[in-house]
N, C-alpha and C positions, 0 to 999 in steps of 0.2 A: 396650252399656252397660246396656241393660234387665236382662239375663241376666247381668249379675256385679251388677248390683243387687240380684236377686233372690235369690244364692247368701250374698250379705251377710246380707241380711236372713234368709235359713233360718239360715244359721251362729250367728247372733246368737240366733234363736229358740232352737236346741237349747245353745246354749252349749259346744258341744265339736267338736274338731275333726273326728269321728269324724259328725257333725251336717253338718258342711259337705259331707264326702265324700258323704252320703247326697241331702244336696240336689245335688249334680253328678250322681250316679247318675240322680236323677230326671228333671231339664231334658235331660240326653244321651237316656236312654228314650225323652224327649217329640219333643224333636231328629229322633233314628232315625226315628218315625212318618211327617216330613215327608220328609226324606231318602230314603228308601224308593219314599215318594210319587211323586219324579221319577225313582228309578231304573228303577223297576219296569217298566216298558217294555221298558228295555233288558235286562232280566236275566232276569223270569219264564219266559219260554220257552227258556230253556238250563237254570233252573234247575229247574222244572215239566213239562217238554217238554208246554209247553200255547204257546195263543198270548198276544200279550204282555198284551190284553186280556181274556183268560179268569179266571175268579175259581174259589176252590176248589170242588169240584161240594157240595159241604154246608158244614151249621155243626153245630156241637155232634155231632162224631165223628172218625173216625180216618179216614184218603185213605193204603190202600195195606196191604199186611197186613207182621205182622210174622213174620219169617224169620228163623233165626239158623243156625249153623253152628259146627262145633268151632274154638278157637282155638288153633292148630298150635302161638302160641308161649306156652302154659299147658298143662306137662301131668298138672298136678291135676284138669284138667276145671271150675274155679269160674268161667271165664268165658267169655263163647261173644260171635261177632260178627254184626253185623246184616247179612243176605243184602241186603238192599235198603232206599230209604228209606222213612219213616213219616214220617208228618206228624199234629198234632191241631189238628183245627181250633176252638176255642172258640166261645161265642153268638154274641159278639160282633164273631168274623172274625179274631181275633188268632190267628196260625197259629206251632203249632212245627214243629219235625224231626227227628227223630233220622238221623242219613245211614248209608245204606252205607260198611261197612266199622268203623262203631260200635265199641269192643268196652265187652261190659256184665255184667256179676255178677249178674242178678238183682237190678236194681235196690239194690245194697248194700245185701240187707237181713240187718241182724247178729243176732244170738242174741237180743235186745231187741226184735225186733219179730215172729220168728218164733211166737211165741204167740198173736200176734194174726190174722198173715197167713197161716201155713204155709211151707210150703217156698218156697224163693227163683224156683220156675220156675214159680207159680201162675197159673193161667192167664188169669182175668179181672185179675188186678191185674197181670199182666207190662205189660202195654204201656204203662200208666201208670208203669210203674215204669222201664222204658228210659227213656222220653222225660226222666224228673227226673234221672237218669243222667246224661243225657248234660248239662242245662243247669244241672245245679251242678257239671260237667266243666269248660263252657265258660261264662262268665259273662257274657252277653251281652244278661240282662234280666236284673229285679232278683231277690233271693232270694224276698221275701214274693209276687210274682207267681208265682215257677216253683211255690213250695208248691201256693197258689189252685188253677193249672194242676194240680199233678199230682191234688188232690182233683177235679178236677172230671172231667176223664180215668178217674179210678176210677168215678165214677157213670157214663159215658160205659156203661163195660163191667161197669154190674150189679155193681159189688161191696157189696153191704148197706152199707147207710146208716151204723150205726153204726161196721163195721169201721173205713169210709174218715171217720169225721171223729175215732178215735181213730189213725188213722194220718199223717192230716194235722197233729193234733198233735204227735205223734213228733216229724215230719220238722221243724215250724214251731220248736219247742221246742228240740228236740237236733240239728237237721244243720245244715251248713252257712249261714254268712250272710257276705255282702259289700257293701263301700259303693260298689266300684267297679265300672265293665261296660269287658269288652275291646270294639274292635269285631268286629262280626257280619257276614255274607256275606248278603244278601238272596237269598232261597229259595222268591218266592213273592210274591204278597198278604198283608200283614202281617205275613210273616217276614222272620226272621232266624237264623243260626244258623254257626256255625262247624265246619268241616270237620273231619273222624277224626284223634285227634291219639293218638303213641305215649307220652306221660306221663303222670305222673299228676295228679292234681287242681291247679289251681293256685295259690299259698302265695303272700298278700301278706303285709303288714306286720303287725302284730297290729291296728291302728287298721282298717284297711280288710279282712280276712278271719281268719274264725274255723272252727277246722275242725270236722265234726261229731263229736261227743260221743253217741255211742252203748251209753253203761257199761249194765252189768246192773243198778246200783243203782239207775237209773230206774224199773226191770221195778214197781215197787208204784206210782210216781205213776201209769202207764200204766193200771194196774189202778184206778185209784180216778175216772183221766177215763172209763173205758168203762163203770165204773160210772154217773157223771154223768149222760153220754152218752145211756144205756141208758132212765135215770128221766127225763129231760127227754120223750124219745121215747114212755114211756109213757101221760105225762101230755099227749099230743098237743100241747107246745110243745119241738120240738126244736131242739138248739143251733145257733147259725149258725156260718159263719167267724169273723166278729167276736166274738161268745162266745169260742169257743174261743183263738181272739189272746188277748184281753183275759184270758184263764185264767193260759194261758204267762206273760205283762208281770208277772202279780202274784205266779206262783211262783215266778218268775226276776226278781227286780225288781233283781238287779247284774249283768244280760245288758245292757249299752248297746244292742244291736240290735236287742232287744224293747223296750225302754223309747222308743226314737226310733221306731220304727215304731208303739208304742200313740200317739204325740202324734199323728202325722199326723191 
């Protein structure tokens, strides 16, 4: 009763259906955490081939390298698969995965971001860029977290400070956002993640998923945050996530996904 209480009352705050779904999204996240809590036992050591009480050997890095291989059935060469799996571990213990058998583009990065980042196989931003690959593939935590994740992932592996928070906004701004999470396969200590799948991204409703938006007519806002970016940095107060959120909400103020995620 508490938890449809609670979904009342978010629904009502945001006024829009689109509002309710996000509040589900949230309590399910919170949900997962405890869920996990009792599985984890049963599951980490088939899923980790660790024991069931082993934790990941670090925080704030990457557990496994990443490997990839030609993908037999693209023979344009734009996408290649993951040899084995990767895992990022965050500060605060929250674990992803990208799995064996993956397949990934180079982190889908399109014509709109290559100016910033370079070629699609670069090497300190690649494995930040699978791992976001793969969890706006599978929807299994929320969109503004997988973002968080993939910037932090980029500092993880040294990619200059300004690149990764004019890329973070890219992706927060113009890719994907959804209200809904599928369920996840637990992978671990505070993961979750769902297994190599042969389709493409997955298409809800227009209310509950939006797909990303990577036009070239962005290419001048891009240029005008890295400018931002660049001056905050020099004046030794640089911009946070929150900054940069709060930038997207106001230049996109008829994006519902930004506008429910700035109330939070």
């Amino acid at each position: 009763m508490r938890t449809i209480t609670s979904i009342i009352e978010c629904a009502l705050t945001f006024g829009t259906e689109l509002g309710a779904k996000t509040c589900r999204t949230l309590m399910r996240a919170r949900c997962l955490d405890a869920v996990l809590g009792c599985l984890i036992g049963s599951f980490s050591a088939v899923a980790f081939g660790a024991s069931a009480a082993e934790p990941f050997p670090c925080s704030n890095c990457f557990v496994g390298e990443l490997k990839l291989s030609k993908n037999p059935s693209d023979p344009s060469g734009k996408t290649k698969i993951l040899d084995e799996d990767l895992y990022f571990i965050e500060p605060d213990n929250t674990a992803w995965k990208a799995g064996k058998g993956d397949v990934t583009d180079g982190a889908s990065i399109p014509k709109l971001f290559q100016p910033i980042i370079g070629g699609p196989w670069e090497e300190d931003y690649l494995p930040a860029a699978v791992m976001h690959d793969h969890y706006t593939k599978r929807l299994v935590r929320t969109w503004w977290t997988t973002d968080r994740m993939f910037h932090q992932a980029m500092i993880v592996k040294k990619v200059p400070s300004i690149k990764a928070a004019v890329m973070y906004y890219a992706v927060y701004a113009f890719g994907p956002h959804w209200a809904e999470l599928e369920d996840g396969t637990p992978c671990g200590p505070n993961c979750t993640f769902i297994s190599p799948i042969t389709t493409g991204p997955v298409t809800l409703g227009a209310l509950t998923y939006q797909r990303a938006d990577y036009d070239l007519s962005h290419a001048p806002e891009l240029k005008e945050v890295e400018q931002q970016v660049a001056n905050a940095e020099a004046k030794g107060t640089p911009m946070t996530l929150s900054d940069l959120e709060s930038l997207a909400a106001a230049r996109h103020n008829d994006n519902p996904f930004l506008r429910i995620k700035e109330k939070k």
